[in-house]
C-alpha positions as CSV (number, residue, x, y, z in Angstrom):
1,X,5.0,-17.5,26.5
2,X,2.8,-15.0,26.8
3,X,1.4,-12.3,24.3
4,X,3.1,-9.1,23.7
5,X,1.2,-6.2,23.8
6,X,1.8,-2.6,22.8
7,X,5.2,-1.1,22.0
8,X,6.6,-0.5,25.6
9,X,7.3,-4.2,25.3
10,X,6.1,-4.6,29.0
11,X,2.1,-4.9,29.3
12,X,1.2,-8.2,28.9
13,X,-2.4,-10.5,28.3
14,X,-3.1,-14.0,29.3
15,X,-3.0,-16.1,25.5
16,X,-6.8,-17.0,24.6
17,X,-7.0,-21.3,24.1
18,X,-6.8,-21.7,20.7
19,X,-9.0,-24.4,19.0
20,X,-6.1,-25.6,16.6
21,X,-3.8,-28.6,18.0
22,X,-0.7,-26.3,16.4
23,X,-2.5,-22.7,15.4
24,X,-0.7,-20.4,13.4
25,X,1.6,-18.0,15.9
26,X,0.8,-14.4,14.7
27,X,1.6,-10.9,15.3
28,X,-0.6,-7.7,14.8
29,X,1.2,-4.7,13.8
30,X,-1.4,-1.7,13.5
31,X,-2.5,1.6,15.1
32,X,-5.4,1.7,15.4
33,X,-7.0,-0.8,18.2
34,X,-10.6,-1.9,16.9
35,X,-9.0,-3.1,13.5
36,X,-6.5,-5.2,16.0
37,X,-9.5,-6.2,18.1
38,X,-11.1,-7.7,15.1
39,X,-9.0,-8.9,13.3
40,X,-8.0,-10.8,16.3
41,X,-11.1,-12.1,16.8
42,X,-11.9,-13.2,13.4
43,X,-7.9,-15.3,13.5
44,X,-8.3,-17.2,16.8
45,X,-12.0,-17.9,16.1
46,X,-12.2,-18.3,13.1
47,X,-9.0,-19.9,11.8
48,X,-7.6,-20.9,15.3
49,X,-4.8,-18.9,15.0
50,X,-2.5,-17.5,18.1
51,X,-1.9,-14.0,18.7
52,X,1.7,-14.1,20.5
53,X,1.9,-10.1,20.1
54,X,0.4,-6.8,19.4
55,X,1.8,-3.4,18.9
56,X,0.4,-0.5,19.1
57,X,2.8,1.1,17.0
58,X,7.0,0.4,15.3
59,X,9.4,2.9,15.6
60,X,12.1,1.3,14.8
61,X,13.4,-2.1,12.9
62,X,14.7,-3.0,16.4
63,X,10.6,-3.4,17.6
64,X,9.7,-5.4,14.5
65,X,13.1,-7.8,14.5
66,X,11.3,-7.7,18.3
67,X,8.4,-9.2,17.0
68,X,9.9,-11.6,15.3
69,X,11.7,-13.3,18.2
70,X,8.2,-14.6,19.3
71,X,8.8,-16.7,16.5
72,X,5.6,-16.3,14.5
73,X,4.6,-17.8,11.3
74,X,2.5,-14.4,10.3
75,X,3.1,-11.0,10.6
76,X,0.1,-8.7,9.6
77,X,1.8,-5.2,9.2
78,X,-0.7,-2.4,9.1
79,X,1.2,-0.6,6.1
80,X,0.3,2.8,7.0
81,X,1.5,3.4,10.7
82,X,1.8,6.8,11.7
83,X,5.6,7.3,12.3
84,X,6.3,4.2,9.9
85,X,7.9,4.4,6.4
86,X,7.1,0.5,5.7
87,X,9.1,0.2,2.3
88,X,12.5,0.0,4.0
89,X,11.9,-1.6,7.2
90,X,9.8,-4.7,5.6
91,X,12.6,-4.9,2.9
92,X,15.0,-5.3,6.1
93,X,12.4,-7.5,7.9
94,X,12.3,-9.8,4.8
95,X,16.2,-10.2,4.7
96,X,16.6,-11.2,8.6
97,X,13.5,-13.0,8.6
98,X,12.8,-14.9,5.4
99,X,10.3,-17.6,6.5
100,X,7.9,-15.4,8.3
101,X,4.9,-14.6,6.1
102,X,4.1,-11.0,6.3
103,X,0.4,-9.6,4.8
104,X,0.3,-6.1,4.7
105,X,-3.1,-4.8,5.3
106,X,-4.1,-0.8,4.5
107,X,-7.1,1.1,3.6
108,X,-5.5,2.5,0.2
109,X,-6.0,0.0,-2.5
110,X,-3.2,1.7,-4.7
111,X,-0.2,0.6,-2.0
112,X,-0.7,-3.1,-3.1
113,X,2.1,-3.1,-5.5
114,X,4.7,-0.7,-2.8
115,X,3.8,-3.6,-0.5
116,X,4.5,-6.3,-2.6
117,X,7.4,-5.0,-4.3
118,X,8.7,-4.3,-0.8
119,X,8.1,-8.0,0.1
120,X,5.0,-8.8,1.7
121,X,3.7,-12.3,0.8
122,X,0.2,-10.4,0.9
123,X,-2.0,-7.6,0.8
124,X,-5.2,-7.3,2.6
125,X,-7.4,-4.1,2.2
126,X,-9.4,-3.0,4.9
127,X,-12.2,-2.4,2.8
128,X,-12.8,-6.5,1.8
129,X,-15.6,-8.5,3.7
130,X,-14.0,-10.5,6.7
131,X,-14.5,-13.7,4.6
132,X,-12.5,-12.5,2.1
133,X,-10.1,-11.2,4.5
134,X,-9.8,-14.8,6.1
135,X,-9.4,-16.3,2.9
136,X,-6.4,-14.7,2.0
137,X,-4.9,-15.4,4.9
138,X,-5.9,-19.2,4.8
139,X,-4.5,-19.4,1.6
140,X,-1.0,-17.5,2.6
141,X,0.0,-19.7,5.2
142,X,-2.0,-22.5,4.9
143,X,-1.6,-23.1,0.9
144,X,-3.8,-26.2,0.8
145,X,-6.4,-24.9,2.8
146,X,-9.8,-23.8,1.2
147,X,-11.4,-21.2,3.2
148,X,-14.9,-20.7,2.4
């Protein structure tokens, strides 16, 4: 399967070999396209995870139940998407999808306890060193790992 990429649910990339045996299937939910660039990079290189989809952008619970059909393990939902009120639509995400691990990640410190209370497994501020950034990520969906 390939990656999906961008909300028109159309535009797709060839998958980048992943240096895992069985990486991590993820989905990248944000806005703004240099945050998914690297964050991208720093997951297949430096955990070995797979990015099976990117969007640009959710309108609608329909796109992110969409993601969710590429059957990833991760979810990182950029918690403050333009046209996006997350609360509900991760609450709803949650129910339907209860194994998927969803981080939200946001450049306002103070939404850590909406996001949580809304049930993400995570939060991830933009501000944090990568490193720190990858360990909280390791340690969400790979409990027993121990991320530098």
């Amino acid at each position: 399967m390939r990656p999906l990429v961008d909300t028109n649910w159309t535009d797709f990339h060839p998958i980048s070999p992943s240096i895992t045996p069985n990486p991590l299937r993820t989905v990248l939910i944000d806005d703004e396209s240099c945050v998914r660039s690297a964050v991208k990079l720093l997951l297949e290189h430096e955990l070995g995870f797979l990015i099976v989809g990117e969007l640009t952008s959710v309108t609608s619970l329909d796109r992110l139940q969409g993601a969710c059909d590429l059957a990833p393990d991760l979810v990182l939902l950029d918690w403050e998407l333009p046209e996006l009120d997350p609360t509900p639509q991760l609450k709803r995400l949650r129910a339907r999808y209860p194994a998927v691990k969803i981080a939200a990640l946001s450049g306002r410190p103070d939404a850590r306890a909406a996001a949580l209370a809304a049930g993400a497994d995570a939060f991830l501020y933009r501000g944090d060193p990568p490193d720190q950034l990858l360990g909280a990520l390791s340690t969400l969906v790979l409990p027993e790992s121990s991320y530098p």
